[in-house]
C-alpha positions as CSV (number, residue, x, y, z in Angstrom):
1,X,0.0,0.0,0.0
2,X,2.4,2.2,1.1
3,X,4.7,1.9,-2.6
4,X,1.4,2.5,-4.8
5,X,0.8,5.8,-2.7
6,X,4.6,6.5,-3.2
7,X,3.9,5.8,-7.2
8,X,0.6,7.9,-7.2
9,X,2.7,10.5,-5.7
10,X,4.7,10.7,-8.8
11,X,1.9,11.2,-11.4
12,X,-0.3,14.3,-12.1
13,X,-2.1,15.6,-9.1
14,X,-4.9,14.4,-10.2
15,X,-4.4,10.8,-9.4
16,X,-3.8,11.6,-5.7
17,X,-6.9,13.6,-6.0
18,X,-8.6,10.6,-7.0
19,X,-7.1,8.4,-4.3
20,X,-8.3,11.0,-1.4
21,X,-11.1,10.7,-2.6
22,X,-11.5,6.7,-2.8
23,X,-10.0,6.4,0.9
24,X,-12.1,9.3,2.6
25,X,-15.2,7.9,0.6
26,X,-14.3,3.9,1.9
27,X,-13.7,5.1,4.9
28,X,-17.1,7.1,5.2
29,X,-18.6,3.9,4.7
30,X,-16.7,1.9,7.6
31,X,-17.6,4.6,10.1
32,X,-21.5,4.4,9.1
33,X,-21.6,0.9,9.0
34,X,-20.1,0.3,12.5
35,X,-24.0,1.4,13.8
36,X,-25.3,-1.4,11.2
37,X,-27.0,-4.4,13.3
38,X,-27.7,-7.9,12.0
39,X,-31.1,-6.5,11.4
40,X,-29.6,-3.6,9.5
41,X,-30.2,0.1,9.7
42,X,-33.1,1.5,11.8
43,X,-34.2,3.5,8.6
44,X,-34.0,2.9,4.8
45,X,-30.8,1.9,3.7
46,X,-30.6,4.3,0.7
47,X,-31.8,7.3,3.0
48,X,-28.3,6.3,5.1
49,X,-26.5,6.6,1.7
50,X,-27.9,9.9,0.4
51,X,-27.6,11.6,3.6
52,X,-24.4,10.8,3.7
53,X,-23.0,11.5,-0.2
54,X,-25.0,14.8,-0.1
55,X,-22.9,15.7,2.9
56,X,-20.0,14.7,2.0
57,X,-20.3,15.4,-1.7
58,X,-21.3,19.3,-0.5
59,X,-17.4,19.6,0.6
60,X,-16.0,17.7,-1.9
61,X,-17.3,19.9,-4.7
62,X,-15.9,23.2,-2.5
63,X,-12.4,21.8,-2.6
64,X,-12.3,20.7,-6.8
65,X,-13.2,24.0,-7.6
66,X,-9.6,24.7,-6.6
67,X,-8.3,22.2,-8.7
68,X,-10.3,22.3,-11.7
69,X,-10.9,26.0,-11.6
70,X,-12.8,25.7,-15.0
71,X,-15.5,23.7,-13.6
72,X,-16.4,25.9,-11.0
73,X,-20.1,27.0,-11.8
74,X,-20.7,23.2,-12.5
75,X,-19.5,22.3,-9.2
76,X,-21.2,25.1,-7.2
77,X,-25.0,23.6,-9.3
78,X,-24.3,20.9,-8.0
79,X,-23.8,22.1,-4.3
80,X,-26.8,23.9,-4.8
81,X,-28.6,20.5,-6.5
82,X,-27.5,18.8,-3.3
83,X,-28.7,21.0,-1.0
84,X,-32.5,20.6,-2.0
85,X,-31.8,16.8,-2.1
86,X,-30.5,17.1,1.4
87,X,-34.2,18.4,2.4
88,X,-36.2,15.8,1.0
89,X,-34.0,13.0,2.8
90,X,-34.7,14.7,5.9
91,X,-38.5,14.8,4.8
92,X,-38.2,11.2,4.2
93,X,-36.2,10.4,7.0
94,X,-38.8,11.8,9.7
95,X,-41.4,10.1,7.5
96,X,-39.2,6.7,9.1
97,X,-40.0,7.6,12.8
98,X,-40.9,4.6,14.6
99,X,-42.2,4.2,18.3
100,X,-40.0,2.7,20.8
101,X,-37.1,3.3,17.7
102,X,-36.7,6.8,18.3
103,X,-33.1,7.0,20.3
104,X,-31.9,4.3,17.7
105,X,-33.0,6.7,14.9
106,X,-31.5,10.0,16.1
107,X,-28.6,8.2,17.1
108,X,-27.7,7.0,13.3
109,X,-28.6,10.1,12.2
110,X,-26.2,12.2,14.4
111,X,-23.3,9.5,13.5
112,X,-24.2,10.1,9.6
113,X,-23.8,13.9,9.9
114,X,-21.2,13.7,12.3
115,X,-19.1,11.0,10.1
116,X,-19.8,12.8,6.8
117,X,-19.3,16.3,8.0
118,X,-15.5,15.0,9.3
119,X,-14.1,13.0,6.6
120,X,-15.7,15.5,4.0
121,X,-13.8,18.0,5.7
122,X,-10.8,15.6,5.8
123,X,-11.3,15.2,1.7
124,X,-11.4,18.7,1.5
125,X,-8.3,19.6,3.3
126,X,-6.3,17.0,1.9
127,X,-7.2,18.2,-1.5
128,X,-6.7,21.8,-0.9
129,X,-3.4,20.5,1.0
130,X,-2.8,18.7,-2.6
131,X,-3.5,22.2,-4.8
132,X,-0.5,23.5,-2.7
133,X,1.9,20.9,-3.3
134,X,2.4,17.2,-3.6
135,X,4.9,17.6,-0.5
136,X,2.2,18.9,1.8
137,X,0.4,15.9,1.8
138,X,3.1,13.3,0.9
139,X,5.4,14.6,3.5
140,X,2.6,14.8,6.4
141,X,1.1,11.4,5.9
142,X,4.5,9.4,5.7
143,X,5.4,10.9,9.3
144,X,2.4,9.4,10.2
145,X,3.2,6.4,9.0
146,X,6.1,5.7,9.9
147,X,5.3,7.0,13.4
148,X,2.6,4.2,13.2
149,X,5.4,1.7,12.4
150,X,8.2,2.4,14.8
151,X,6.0,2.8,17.4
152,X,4.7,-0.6,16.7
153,X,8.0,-2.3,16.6
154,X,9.7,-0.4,19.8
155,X,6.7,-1.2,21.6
156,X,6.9,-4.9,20.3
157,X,10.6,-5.1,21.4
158,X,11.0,-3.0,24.7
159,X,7.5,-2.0,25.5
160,X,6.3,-2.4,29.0
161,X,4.1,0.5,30.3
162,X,0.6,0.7,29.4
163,X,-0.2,4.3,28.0
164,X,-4.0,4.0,26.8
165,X,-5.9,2.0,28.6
166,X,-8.4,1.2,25.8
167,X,-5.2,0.4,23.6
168,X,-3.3,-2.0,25.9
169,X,-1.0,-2.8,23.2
170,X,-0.1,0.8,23.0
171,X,3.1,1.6,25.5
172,X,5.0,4.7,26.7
173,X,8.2,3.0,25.1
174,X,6.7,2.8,21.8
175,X,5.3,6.0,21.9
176,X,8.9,7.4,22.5
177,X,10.5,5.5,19.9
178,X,8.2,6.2,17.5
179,X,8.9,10.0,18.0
180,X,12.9,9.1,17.7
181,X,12.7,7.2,14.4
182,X,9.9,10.1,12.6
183,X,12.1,12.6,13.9
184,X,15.3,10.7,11.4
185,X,13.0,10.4,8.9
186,X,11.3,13.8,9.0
187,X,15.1,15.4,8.6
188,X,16.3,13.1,5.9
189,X,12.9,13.5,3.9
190,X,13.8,17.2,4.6
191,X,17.4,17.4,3.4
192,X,16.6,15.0,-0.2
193,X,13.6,17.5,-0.8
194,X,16.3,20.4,-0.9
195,X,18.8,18.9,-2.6
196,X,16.4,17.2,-5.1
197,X,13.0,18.6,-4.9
198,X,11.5,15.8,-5.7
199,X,8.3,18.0,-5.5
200,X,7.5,21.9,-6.3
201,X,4.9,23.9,-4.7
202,X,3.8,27.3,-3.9
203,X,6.1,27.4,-0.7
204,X,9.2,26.2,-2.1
205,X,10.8,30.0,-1.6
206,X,9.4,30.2,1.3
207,X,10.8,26.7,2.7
208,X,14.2,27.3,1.1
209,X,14.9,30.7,3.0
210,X,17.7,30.3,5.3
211,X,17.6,31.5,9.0
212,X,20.7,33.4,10.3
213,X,21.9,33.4,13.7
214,X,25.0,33.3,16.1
215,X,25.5,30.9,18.4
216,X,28.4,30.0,20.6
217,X,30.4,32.7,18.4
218,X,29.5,30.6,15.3
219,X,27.1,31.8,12.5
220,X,24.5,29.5,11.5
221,X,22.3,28.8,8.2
222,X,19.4,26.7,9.1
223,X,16.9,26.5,6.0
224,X,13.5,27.6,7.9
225,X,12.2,23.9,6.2
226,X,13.9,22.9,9.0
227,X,11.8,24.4,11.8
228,X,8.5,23.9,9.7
229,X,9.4,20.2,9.4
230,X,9.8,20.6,13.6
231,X,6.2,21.2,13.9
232,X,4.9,18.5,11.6
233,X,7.4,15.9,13.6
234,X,6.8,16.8,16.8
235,X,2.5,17.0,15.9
236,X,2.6,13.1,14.2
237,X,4.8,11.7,17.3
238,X,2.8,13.8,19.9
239,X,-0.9,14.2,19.2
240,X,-1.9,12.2,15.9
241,X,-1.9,9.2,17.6
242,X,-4.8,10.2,19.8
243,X,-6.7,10.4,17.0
244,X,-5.9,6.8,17.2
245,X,-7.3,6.6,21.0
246,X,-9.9,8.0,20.2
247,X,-11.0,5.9,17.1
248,X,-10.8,2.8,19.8
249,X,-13.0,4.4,21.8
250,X,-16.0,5.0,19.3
251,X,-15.2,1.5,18.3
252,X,-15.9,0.1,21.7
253,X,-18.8,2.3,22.2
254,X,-20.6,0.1,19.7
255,X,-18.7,-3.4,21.0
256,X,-16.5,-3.6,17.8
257,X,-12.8,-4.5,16.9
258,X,-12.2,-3.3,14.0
259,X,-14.2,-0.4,11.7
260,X,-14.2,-3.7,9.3
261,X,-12.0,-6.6,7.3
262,X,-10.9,-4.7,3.7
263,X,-7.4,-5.0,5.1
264,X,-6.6,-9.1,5.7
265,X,-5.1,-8.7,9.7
266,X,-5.4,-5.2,10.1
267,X,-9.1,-4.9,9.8
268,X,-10.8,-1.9,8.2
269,X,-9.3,1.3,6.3
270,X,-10.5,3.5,8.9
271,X,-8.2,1.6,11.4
272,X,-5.3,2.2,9.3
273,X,-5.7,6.1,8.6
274,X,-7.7,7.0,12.2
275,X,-4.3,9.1,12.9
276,X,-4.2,10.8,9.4
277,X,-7.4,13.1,9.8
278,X,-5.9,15.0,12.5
279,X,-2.7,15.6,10.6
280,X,-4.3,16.6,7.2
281,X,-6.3,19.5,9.5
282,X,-2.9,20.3,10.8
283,X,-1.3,20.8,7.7
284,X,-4.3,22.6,6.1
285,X,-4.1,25.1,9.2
286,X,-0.7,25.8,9.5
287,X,-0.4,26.5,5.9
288,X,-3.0,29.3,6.0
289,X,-1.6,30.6,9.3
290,X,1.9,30.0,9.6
291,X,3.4,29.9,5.6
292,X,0.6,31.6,3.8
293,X,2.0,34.3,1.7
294,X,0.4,37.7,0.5
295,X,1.6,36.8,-2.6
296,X,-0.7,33.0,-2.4
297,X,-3.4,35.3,-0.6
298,X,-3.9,37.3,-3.8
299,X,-3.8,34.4,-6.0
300,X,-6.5,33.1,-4.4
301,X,-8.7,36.1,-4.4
302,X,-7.7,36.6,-8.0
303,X,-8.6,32.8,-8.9
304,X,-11.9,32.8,-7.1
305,X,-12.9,36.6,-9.0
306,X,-12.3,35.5,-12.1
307,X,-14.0,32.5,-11.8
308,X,-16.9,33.7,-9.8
309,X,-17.7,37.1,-11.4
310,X,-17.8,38.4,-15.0
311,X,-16.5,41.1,-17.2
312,X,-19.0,43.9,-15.8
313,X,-18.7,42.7,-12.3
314,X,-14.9,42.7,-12.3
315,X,-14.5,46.2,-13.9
316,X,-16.8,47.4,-11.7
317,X,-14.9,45.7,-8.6
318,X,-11.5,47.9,-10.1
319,X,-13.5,50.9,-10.1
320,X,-14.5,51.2,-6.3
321,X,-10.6,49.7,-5.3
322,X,-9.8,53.0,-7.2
323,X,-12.0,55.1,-5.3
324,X,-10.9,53.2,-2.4
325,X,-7.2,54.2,-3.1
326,X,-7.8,57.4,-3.9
């Protein structure tokens, strides 16, 4: 798995596009079905479904327009489409009541809207983080992973102390050594992508600027990649895996193992990328409020004018910035 994402990684943006969005919308379906019972749903199985495409669909579309900037009026009809369908699945979903079903009902529905509203916010960011560079998810979600990995082993070798207690298998020991090992890999990932950039984005002046200080009576040149790469280290050692705990908890919750069986041994999906949500949210944040430029700022407002507004309506948007300057 992990060598076809580090293949995708290498084509057009598109295919990753494509692959967030076949993960986010399997893994939609693993966190729905966890409230599914050997009677099945406690309302029609296809209002489940559109409830929760139109919801996650309605962010999907909000991202795309970024990367197919062309097809932005078709992707804001179809928001607009969704919306009204939205309404008459509600319609049709109080139409489902049932006496003595009610708390079963409501409770589906708040784990649809809650589910849907997440990971279509977690498709959305990790596009958006895409439309900004390869790196920024590529880099991200291998720190994860190999976080996942180390932390595994050291606890498997060395492990002793319990540090979840709904994840006994989890220990303080691996949760160190994981930290150790992502921290070598986040700095040799860091050093190949500025001697080779083996992938350009908006940032890459930004990232390549060097910091300048003395210390000890030495100068020192620190690329500020460096101290960016700190912060994405230190957040997939420290706090994605409680993305993690938490996943076990909700599993538990409804007396499952495992969000399902599409991975052989590892069970669903959903239990392999629990701790990448957090960290695509991360990296979505801290690239509009720590490396955002007002250079990328104006792009973006010039991007979504052009695309939003015609001739009259931009001419007359030049005019009052005129008056405003003058």
């Amino acid at each position: 798995m992990l060598g076809l994402f580090i293949f995708i990684s290498t084509k057009h943006v598109s295919y990753l596009v494509s692959l967030v969005v076949f993960l986010t919308l399997f893994i939609l379906k693993e966190i729905i079905s966890i409230a599914r019972t050997q009677q099945g749903y406690v309302c029609h199985i296809g209002i489940v479904i559109t409830f929760s495409l139109v919801i996650y669909n309605y962010y999907l579309f909000d991202a795309l327009t970024l990367i197919y900037p062309s097809m932005y009026n078709i992707f804001l009809a179809f928001k607009k489409v969704y919306f009204y369908i939205y309404l008459i699945c509600l319609i049709f979903f109080v139409c489902s009541f049932k006496p003595g079903k009610l708390k079963k009902q409501f409770s589906l529905f708040s784990l649809i809207h809650l589910a849907s509203y997440l990971v279509g916010n977690c498709c959305r960011s990790a596009i958006k983080n895409v439309g900004v560079g390869k790196f920024w998810l590529f880099f991200p979600s291998t720190l994860v992973i190999c976080n996942d990995i180390f932390a595994y082993i050291v606890g498997k070798l060395i492990g002793h102390t319990p540090l979840f207690r709904l994840s006994p298998k989890k220990t303080v020991e691996g949760y160190i050594g994981g930290f150790i090992f992502t921290l070598i890999y986040g700095y040799i990932f860091i050093y190949l992508q500025l001697k080779y950039t083996p992938f350009n984005d908006l940032y890459n002046e930004e990232i390549r600027r060097v910091l300048t200080f003395i210390f000890f009576n030495y100068k020192w040149h620190i690329p500020y990649i460096y101290l960016h790469g700190l912060s994405f280290i230190l957040m997939a050692s420290f706090v994605a895996p409680f993305s993690g705990f938490f996943a076990s908890a909700f599993k538990r919750t409804y007396g499952k193992k495992d969000f399902g069986n599409s991975i052989p041994g590892h069970g669903g999906l959903t239990d392999r990328f629990d701790c990448q949500c957090i960290m695509i949210f991360f990296t979505q944040v801290y690239l509009k409020s720590i490396l955002r430029t007002n250079e990328q700022a104006l792009e973006s407002y010039f991007h979504h004018i052009t695309n939003s507004f015609d001739n009259n309506d931009i001419l007359r948007l030049i005019n009052m910035l005129n008056n405003h300057i003058n």
